[in-house]
VOPAGU-2260 file (C-alpha; in pm, 1 decimal, decimal comma):
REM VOPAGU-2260
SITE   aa  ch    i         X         Y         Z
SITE  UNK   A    0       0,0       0,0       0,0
SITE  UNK   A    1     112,8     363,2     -73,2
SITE  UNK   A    2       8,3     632,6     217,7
SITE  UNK   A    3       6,6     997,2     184,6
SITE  UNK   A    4      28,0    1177,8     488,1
SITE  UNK   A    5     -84,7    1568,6     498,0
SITE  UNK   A    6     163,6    1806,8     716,2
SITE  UNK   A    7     495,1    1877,1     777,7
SITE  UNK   A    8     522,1    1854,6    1169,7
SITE  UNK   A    9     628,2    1693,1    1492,3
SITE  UNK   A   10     265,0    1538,6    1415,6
SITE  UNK   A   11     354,9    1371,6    1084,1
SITE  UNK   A   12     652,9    1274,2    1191,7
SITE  UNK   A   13     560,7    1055,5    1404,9
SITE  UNK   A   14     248,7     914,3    1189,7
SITE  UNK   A   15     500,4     844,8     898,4
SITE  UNK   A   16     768,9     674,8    1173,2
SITE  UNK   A   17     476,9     487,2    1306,4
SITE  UNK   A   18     323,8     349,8     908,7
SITE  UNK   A   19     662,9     300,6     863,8
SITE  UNK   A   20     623,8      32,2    1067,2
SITE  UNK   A   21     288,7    -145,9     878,6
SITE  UNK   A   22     420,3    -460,1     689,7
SITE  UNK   A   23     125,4    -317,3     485,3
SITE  UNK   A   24     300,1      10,5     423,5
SITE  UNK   A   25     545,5      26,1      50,7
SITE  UNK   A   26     560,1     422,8      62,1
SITE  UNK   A   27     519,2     693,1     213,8
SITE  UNK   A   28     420,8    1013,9      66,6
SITE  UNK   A   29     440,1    1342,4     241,4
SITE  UNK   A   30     309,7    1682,1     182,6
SITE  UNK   A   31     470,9    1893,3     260,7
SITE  UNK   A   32     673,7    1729,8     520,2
SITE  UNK   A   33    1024,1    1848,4     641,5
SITE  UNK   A   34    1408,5    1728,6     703,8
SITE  UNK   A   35    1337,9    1465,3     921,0
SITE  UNK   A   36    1031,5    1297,7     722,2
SITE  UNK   A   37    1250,1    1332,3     422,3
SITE  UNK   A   38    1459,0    1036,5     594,2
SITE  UNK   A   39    1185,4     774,9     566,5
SITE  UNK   A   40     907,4     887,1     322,6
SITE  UNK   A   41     899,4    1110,4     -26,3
SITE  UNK   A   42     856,8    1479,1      46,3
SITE  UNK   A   43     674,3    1632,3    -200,8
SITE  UNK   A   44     643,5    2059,6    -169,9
SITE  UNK   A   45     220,5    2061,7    -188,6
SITE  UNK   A   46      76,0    2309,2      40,7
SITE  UNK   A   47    -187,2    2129,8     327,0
SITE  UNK   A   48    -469,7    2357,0     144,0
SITE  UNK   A   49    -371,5    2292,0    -185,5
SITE  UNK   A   50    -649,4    2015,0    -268,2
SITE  UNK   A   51    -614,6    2040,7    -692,8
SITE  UNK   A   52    -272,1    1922,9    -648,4
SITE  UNK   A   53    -308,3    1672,6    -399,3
SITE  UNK   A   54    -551,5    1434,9    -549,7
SITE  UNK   A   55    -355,5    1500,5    -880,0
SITE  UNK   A   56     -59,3    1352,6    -640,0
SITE  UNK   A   57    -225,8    1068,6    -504,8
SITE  UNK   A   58    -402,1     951,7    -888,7
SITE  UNK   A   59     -82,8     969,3   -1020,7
SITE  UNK   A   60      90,1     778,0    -783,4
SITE  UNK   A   61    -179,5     538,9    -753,7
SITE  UNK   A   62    -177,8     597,9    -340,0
SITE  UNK   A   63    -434,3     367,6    -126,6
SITE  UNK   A   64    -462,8     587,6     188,8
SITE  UNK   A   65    -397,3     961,8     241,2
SITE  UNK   A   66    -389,4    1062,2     628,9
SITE  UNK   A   67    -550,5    1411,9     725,1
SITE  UNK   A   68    -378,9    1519,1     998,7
SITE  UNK   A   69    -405,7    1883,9     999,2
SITE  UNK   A   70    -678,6    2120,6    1137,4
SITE  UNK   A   71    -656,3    2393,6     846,0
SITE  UNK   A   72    -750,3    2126,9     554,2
SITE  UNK   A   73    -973,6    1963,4     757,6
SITE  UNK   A   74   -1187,1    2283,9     840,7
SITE  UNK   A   75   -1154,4    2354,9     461,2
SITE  UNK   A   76   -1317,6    2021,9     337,2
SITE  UNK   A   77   -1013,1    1854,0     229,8
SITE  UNK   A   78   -1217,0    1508,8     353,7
SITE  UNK   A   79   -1523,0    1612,1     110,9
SITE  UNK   A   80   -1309,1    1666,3    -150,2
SITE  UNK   A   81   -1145,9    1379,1    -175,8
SITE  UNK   A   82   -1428,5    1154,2    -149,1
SITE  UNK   A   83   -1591,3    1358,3    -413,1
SITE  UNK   A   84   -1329,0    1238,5    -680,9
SITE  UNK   A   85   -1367,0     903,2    -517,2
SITE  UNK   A   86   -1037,0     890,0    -295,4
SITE  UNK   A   87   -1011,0     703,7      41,5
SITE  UNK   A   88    -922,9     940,9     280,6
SITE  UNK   A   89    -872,7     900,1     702,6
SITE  UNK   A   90   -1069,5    1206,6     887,0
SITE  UNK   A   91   -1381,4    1391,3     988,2
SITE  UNK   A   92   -1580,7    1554,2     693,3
SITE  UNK   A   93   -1554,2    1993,0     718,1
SITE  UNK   A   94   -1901,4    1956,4     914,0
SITE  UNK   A   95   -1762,4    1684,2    1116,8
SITE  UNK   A   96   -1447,1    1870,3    1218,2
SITE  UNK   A   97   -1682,0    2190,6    1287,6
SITE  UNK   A   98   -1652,5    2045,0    1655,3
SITE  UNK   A   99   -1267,5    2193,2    1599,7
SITE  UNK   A  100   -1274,9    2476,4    1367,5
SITE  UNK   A  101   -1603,4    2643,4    1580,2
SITE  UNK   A  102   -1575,6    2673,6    1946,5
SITE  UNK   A  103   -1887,8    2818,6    1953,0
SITE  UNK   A  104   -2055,2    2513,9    1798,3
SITE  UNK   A  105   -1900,1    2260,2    2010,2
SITE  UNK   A  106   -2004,2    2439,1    2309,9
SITE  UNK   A  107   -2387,7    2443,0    2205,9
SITE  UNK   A  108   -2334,9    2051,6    2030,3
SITE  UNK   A  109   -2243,0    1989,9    2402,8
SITE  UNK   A  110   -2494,9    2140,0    2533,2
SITE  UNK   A  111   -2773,2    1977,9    2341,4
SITE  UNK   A  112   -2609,4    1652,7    2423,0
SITE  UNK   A  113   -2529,1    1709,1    2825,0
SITE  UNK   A  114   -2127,3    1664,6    2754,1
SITE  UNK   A  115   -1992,4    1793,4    3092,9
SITE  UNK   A  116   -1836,5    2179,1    3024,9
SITE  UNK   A  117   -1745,7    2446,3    3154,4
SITE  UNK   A  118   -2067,3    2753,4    3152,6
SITE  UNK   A  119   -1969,4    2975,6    2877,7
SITE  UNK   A  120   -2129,7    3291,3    2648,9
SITE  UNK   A  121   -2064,2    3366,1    2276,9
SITE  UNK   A  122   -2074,9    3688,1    2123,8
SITE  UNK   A  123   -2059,1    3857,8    1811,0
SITE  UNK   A  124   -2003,8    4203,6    1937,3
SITE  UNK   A  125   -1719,3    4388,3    2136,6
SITE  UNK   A  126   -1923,0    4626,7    2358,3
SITE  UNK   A  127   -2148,7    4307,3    2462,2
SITE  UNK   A  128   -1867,9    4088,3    2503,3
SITE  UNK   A  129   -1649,2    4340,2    2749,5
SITE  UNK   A  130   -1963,1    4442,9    2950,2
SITE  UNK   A  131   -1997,1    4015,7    3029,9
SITE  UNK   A  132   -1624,1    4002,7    3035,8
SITE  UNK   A  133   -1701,6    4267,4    3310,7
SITE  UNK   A  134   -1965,1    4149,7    3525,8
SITE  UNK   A  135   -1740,3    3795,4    3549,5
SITE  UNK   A  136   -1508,3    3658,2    3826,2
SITE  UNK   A  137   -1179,6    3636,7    3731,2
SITE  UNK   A  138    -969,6    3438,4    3597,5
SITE  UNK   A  139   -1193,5    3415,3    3323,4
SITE  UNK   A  140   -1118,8    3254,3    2968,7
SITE  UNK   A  141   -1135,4    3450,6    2588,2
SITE  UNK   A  142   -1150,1    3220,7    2346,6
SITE  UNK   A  143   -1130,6    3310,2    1955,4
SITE  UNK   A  144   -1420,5    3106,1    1794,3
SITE  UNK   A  145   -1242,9    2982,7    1516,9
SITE  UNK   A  146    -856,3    2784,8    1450,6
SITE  UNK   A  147    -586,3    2990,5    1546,3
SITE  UNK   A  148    -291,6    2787,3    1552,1
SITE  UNK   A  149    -366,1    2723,3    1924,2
SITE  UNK   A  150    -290,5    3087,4    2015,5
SITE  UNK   A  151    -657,9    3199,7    2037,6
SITE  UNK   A  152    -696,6    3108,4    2381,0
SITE  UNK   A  153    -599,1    3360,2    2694,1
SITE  UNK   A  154    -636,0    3292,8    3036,2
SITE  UNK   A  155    -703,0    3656,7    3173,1
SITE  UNK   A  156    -591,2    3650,9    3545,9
SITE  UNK   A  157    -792,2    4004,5    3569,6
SITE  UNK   A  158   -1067,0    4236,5    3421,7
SITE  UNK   A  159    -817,6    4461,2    3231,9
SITE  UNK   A  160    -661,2    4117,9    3025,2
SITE  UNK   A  161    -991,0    3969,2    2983,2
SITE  UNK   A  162   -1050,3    4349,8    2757,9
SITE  UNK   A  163    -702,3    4288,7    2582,2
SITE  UNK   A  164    -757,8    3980,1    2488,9
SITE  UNK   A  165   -1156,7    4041,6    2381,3
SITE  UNK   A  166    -978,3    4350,3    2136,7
SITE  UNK   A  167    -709,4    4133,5    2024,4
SITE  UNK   A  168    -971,2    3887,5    1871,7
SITE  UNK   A  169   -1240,3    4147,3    1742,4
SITE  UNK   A  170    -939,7    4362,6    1602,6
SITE  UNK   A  171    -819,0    4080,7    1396,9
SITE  UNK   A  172    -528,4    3920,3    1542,6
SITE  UNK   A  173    -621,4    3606,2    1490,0
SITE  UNK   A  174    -798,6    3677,0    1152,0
SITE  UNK   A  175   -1161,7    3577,8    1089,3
SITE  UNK   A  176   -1131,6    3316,9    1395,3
SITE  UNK   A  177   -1190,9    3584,7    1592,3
SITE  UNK   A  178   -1478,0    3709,6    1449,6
SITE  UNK   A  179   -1713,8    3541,8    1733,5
SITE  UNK   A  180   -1559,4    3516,5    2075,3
SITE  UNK   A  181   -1657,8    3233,8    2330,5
SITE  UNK   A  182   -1616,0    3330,8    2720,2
SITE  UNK   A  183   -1607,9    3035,1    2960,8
SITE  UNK   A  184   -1567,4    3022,4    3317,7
SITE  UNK   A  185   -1228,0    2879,5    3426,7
SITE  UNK   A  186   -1191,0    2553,1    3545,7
SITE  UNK   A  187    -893,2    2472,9    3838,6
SITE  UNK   A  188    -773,4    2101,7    3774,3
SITE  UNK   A  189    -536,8    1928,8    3577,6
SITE  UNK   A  190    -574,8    1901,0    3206,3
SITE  UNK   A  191    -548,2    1535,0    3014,8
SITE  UNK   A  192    -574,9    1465,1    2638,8
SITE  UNK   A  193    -792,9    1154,7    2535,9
SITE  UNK   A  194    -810,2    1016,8    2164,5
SITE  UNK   A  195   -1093,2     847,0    2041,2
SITE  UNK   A  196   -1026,9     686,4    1708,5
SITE  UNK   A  197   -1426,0     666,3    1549,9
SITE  UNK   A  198   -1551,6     502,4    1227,4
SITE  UNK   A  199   -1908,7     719,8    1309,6
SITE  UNK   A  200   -2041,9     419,6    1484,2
SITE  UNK   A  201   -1777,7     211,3    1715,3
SITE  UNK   A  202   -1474,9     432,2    1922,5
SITE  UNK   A  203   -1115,9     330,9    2073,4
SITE  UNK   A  204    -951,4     514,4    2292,1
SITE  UNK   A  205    -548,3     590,5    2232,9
SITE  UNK   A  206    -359,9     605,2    2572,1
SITE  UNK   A  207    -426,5     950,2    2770,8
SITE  UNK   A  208    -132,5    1206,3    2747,4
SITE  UNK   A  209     -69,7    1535,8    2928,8
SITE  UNK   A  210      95,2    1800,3    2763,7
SITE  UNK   A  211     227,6    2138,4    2812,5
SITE  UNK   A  212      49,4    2463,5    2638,4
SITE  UNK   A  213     248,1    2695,2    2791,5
SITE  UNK   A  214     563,6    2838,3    2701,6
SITE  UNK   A  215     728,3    2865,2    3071,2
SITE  UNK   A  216     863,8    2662,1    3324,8
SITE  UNK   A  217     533,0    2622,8    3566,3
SITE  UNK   A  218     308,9    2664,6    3317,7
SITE  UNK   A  219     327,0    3036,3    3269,8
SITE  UNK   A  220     375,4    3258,4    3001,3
SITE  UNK   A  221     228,7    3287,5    2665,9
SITE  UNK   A  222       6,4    2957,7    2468,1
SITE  UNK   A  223     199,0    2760,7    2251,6
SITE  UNK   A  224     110,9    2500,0    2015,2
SITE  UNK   A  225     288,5    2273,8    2289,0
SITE  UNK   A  226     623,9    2208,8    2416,7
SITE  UNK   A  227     644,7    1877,9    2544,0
SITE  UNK   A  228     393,3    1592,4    2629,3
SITE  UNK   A  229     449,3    1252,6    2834,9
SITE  UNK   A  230     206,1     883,5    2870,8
SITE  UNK   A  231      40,7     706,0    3021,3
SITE  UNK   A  232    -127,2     970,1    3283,1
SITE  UNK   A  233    -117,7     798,6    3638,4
SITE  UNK   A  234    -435,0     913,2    3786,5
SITE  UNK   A  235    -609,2     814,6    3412,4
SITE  UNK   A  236    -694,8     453,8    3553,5
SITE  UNK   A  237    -902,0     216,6    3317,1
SITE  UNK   A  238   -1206,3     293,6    3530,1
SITE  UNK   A  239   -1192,3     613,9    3496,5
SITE  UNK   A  240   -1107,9     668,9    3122,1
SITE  UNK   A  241   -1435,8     413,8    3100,3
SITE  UNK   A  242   -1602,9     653,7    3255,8
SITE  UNK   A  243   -1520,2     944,1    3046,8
SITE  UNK   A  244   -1591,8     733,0    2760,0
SITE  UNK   A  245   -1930,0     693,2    2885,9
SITE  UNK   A  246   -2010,9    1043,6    2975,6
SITE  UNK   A  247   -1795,1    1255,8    2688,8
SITE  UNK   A  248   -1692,7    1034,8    2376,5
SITE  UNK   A  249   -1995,3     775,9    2287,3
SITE  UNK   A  250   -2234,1    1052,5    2385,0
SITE  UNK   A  251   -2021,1    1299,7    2107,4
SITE  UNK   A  252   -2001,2     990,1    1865,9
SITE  UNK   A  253   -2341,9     924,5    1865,1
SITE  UNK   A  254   -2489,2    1290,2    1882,8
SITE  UNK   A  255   -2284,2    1380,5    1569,9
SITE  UNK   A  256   -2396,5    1065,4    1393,5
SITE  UNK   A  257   -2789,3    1187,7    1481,8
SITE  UNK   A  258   -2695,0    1509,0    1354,6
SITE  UNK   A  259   -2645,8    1393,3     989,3
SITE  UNK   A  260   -2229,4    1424,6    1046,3
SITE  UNK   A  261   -2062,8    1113,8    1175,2
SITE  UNK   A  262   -1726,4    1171,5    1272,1
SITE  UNK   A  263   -1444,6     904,5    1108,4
SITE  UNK   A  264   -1131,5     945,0    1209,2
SITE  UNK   A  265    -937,4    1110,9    1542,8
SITE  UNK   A  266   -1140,8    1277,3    1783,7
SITE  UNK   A  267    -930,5    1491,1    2058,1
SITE  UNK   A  268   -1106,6    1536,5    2396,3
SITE  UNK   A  269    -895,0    1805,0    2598,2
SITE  UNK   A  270   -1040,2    1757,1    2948,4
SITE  UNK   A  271   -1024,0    1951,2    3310,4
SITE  UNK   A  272   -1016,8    1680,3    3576,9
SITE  UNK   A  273   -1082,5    1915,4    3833,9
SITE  UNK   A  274   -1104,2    1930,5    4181,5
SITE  UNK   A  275   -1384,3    1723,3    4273,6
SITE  UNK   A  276   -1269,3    1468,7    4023,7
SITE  UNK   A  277   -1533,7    1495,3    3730,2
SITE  UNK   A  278   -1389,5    1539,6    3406,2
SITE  UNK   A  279   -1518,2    1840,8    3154,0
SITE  UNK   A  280   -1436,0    1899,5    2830,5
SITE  UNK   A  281   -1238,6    2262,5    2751,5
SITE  UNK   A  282   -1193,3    2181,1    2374,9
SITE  UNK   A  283   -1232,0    1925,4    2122,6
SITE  UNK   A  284   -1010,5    1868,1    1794,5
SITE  UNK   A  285   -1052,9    1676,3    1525,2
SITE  UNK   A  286    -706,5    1496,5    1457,0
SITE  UNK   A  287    -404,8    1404,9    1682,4
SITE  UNK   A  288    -233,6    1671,1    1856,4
SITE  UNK   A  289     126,8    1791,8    1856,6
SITE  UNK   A  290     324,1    1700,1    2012,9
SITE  UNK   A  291     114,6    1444,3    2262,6
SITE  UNK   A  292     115,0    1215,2    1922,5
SITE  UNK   A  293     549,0    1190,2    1970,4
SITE  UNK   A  294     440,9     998,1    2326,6
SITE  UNK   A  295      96,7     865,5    2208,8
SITE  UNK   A  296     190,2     665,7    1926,4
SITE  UNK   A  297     565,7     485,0    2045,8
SITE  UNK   A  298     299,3     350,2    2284,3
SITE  UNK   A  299      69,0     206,1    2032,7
SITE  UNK   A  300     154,5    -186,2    2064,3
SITE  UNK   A  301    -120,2    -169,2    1691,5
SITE  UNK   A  302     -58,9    -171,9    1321,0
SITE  UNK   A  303    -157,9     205,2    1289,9
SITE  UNK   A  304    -172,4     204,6     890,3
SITE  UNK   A  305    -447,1     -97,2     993,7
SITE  UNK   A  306    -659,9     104,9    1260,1
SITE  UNK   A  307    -708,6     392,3     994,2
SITE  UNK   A  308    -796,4     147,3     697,4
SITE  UNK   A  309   -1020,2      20,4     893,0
SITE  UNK   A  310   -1180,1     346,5    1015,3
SITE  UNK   A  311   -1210,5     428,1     632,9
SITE  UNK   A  312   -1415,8      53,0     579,0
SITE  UNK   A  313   -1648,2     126,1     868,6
SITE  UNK   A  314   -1480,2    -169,7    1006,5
SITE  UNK   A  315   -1333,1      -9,4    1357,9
SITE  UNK   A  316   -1593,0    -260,3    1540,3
SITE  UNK   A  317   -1332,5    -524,9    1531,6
SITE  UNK   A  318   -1095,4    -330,2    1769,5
SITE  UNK   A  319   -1390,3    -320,6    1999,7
SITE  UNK   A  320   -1204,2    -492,2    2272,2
SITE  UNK   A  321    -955,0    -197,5    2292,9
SITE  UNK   A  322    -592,4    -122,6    2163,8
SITE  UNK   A  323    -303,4    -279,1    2275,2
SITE  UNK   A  324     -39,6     -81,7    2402,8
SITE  UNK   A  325     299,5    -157,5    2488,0
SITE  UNK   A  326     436,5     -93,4    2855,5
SITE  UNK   A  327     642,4     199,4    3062,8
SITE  UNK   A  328     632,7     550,4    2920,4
SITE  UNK   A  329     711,1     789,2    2705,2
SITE  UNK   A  330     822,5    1198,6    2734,8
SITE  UNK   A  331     880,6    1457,9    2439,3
SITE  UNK   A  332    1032,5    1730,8    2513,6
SITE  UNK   A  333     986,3    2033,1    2223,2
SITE  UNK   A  334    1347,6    2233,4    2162,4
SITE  UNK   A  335    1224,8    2578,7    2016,0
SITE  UNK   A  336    1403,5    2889,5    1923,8
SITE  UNK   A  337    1425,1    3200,3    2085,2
SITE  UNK   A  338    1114,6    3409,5    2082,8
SITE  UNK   A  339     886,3    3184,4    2040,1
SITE  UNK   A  340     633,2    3171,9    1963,3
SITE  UNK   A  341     625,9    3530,0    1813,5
SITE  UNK   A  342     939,0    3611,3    1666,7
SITE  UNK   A  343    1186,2    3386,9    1633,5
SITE  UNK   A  344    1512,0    3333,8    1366,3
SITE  UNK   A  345    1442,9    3085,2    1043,3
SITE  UNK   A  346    1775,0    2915,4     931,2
SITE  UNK   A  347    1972,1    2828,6    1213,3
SITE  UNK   A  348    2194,9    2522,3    1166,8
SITE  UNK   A  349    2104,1    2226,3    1366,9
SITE  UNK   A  350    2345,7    1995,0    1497,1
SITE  UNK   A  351    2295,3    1612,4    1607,3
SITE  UNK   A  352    2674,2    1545,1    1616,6
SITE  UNK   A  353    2706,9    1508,1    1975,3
SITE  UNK   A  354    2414,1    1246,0    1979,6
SITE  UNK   A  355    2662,0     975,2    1951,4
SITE  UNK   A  356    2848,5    1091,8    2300,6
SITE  UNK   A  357    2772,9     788,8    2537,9
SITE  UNK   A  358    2491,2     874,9    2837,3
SITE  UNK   A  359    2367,8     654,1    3082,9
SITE  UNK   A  360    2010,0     684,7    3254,2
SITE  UNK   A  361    2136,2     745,0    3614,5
SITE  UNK   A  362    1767,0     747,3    3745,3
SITE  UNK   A  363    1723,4     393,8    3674,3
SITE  UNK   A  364    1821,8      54,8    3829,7
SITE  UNK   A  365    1957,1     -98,0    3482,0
SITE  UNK   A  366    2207,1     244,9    3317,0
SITE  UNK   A  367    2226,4     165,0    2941,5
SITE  UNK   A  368    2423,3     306,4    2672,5
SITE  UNK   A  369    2331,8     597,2    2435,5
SITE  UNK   A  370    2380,9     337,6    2117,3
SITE  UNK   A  371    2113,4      97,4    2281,3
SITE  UNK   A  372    1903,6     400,7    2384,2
SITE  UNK   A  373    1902,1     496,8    2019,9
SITE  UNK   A  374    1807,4     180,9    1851,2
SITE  UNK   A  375    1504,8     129,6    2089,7
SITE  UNK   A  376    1408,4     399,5    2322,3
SITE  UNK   A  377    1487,5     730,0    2179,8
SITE  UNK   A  378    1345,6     899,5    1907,0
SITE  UNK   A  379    1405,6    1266,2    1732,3
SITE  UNK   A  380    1074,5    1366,6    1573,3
SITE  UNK   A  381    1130,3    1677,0    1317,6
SITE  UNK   A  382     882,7    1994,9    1345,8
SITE  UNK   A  383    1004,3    2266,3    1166,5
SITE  UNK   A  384    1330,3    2189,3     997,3
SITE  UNK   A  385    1460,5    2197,6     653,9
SITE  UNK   A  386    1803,4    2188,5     463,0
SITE  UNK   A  387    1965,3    2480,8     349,6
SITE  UNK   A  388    2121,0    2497,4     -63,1
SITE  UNK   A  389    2443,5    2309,9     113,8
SITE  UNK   A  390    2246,3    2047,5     247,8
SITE  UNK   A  391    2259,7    2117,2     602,2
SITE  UNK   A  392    1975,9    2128,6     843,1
SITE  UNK   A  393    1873,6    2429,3     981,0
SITE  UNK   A  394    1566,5    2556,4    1202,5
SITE  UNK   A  395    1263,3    2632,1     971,8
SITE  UNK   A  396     989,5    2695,0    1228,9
SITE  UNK   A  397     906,1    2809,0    1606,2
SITE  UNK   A  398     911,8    2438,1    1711,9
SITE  UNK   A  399    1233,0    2272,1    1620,3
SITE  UNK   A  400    1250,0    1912,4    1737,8
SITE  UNK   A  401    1041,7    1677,8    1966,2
SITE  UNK   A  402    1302,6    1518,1    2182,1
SITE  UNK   A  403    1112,2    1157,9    2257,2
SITE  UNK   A  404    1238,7     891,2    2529,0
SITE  UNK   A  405    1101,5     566,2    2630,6
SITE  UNK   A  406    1152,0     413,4    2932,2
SITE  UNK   A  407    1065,1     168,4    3129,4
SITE  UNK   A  408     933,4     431,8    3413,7
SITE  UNK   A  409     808,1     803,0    3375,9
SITE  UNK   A  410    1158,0     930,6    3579,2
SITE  UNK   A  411    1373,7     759,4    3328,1
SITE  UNK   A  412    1221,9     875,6    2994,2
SITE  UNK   A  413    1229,7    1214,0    3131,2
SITE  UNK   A  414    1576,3    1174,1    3258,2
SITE  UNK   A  415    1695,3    1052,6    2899,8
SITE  UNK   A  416    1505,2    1271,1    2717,1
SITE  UNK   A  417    1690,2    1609,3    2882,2
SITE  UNK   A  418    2034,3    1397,6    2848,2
SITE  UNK   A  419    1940,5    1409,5    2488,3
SITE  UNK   A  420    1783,2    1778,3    2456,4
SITE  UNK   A  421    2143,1    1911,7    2568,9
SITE  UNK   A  422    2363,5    1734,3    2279,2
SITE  UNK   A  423    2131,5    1913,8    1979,2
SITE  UNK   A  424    2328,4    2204,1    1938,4
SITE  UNK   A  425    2177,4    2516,5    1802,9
SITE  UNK   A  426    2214,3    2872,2    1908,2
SITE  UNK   A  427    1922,2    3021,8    2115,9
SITE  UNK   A  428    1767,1    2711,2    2201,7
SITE  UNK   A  429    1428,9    2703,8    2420,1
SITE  UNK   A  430    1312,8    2372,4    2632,2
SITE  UNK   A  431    1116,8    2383,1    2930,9
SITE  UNK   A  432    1314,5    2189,9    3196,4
SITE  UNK   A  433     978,3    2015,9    3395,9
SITE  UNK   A  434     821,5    1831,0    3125,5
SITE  UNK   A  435     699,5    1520,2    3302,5
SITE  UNK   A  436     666,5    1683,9    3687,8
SITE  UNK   A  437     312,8    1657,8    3712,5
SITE  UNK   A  438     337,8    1303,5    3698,2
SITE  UNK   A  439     518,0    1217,0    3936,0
SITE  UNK   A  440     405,1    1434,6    4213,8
């Protein structure tokens, strides 16, 4: 089988390492992808919304499977489009992935369905939207209806942010996403990602992952689209991610199914567990997310090229028993350049040189050699790089690399994953140092 693959991420990184994997699996195409990807599958320079070229791509090549992994095409109908010219395609249809690309939506699709949320207001105009923002306790959340790159969300701490943030989305900084605004009462807790894996009838679940939004050490500073991500989440136990499929994902399966929009393919829950235990919803999204799918899928013990052809027969009842997923951990830990995620430097070399320098995890009861490490346990998943007219790889994007480690325990992925953030060399490198903390407190 050929696959296409859509993106040129952390994200589709890891989906082309993992099809790489499917005995099924000849090539892989992707568009359009970056340095790393170039290493395993054929990078070809198609833009994400550039749907013309990208069925002429995958007739030409005669591909079986093209993997939607992005929210942009998705929201544009990429899905539609494809199966218009008769193309088998894995994700949720534009009206499908509305549960993404319209805040305001999923909020009332929620409501109409009793999906536990968070009590929230949407409005269309500035003056009415300040004078709620107003009347509010703080913190309070501003939320730009539409996609944003996952920058349209600010947690205002006070009255006079709440206003910033309600003028930075009807003043257009996040373009016609923040044409509508959504307000929502914040919600103390800790936050968990869950992926359901739907065929519009049946739903798996993926093993829960808890990443790290914001840019700072302690979770402060400015929204990212992520900088690191670790699995399996300890207080996730089977009983209670039954629960939550229960109470959040069959009930969302099935409502958009009655609604005349099944959803087929990955459904992202981003939940609160908050204080009193219950789990809410703050957000769905309609594909994997970056970079919880550098820890999510090392863990999948699954053919994933299988799971997704299977989504695409309406076949995903045979998985019905659950996924199979192989044991300890995994941590990613995102290196980024300075400033971002506003302004940073394009074209910085990046160096793995020092990669082959022996390390040993000290945290652990059985220390094992970088080369061993390597060849089992640790993986470099590309974001934004590229090669320069020499051939050399430099820094083409905010996010540089996803620094992935798996270990038998949580302490020793994280431990081996920092050994290996400090020998990539490249000037002005970012990483938050306490990837991982929050679980194992």
């Amino acid at each position: 089988m050929k696959v296409l693959v859509i993106g040129g991420g952390g994200r589709e990184h890891a989906i082309c390492w993992k099809l790489q994997q499917s005995p099924h699996v000849t090539n892989i195409f992707c568009a359009p992808g970056n340095a790393g990807i170039a290493e395993i599958a054929t990078c070809i320079p198609i833009k994400p919304t550039d749907f013309e070229k990208l069925t002429e791509l995958v007739i030409a090549q005669q591909i079986d499977l093209t993997i939607a992994s992005m929210d942009e095409p998705l929201s544009k109908g990429i899905v539609d489009f494809f199966r218009k010219k008769g193309l088998r395609i894995f994700g949720p249809t534009k009206e499908a992935s509305k549960l993404e690309w319209s805040k305001y939506f999923a909020k009332e699709f929620m409501l109409r369905h009793r999906i536990p949320t968070a009590s929230y207001a949407c409005f269309e105009k500035r003056d009415f939207a300040l004078a709620y923002a107003n009347s509010q306790k703080t913190p309070i959340v501003i939320k730009a209806d539409g996609l944003a790159l996952g920058k349209g969300v600010t947690v205002a701490k006070s009255h006079e942010e709440a206003k910033i943030a309600i003028h930075d989305c009807f003043d257009g900084k996040f373009g016609e996403a923040g044409s509508r605004v959504v307000i929502e009462e914040f919600m103390k807790g800790q936050e968990v990602s869950i992926f359901a894996i739907s065929d519009g009838k049946d739903a798996v679940t993926l093993v829960p992952a808890q990443d790290y939004k914001r840019l700072l050490e302690g979770d402060q500073g400015p929204n990212t689209g992520g900088m690191g991500a670790y699995a399996p989440v300890p207080f996730m136990t089977p009983e209670f991610l039954g629960k939550i499929k229960e109470e959040i994902i069959i009930p969302t399966i099935e409502g958009m199914a009655k609604e005349g929009n099944p959803f087929q393919g990955i459904l992202y829950c981003g939940l609160m567990i908050t204080e009193d235990g219950s789990a809410k919803v703050v957000e769905f999204n309609s594909r994997l997310g970056d970079p919880e799918t550098q820890v999510v899928l090392p863990l999948l013990d699954e053919d994933f090229f299988e799971i997704c052809w299977a989504v695409t027969e309406g076949d995903l009842g045979k998985y019905k028993e659950g996924l199979h997923r192989l044991g300890g951990a995994a941590l990613c830990v995102v290196i980024a350049c300075k400033g971002y995620p506003q302004n940073y430097k394009k074209g910085i070399p990046v160096n793995f040189t020092r990669l082959n320098e022996p390390v040993e995890i000290v945290s652990g009861k059985n220390p094992q050699t970088l080369e061993s490490i390597l060849r089992a346990k640790g993986i470099i998943f590309h974001a934004g790089t590229a090669r320069d007219t020499d051939g050399n790889l430099v820094s083409n994007g905010g996010r540089v690399v996803g620094v992935t480690a798996l270990a038998d325990s949580l302490l020793d992925a994280q431990v081996l994953a920092y050994k290996l953030c400090e020998r990539i060399d490249f000037e002005d490198k970012y990483y938050r140092k306490d990837i991982g903390d929050k679980g194992m407190v």
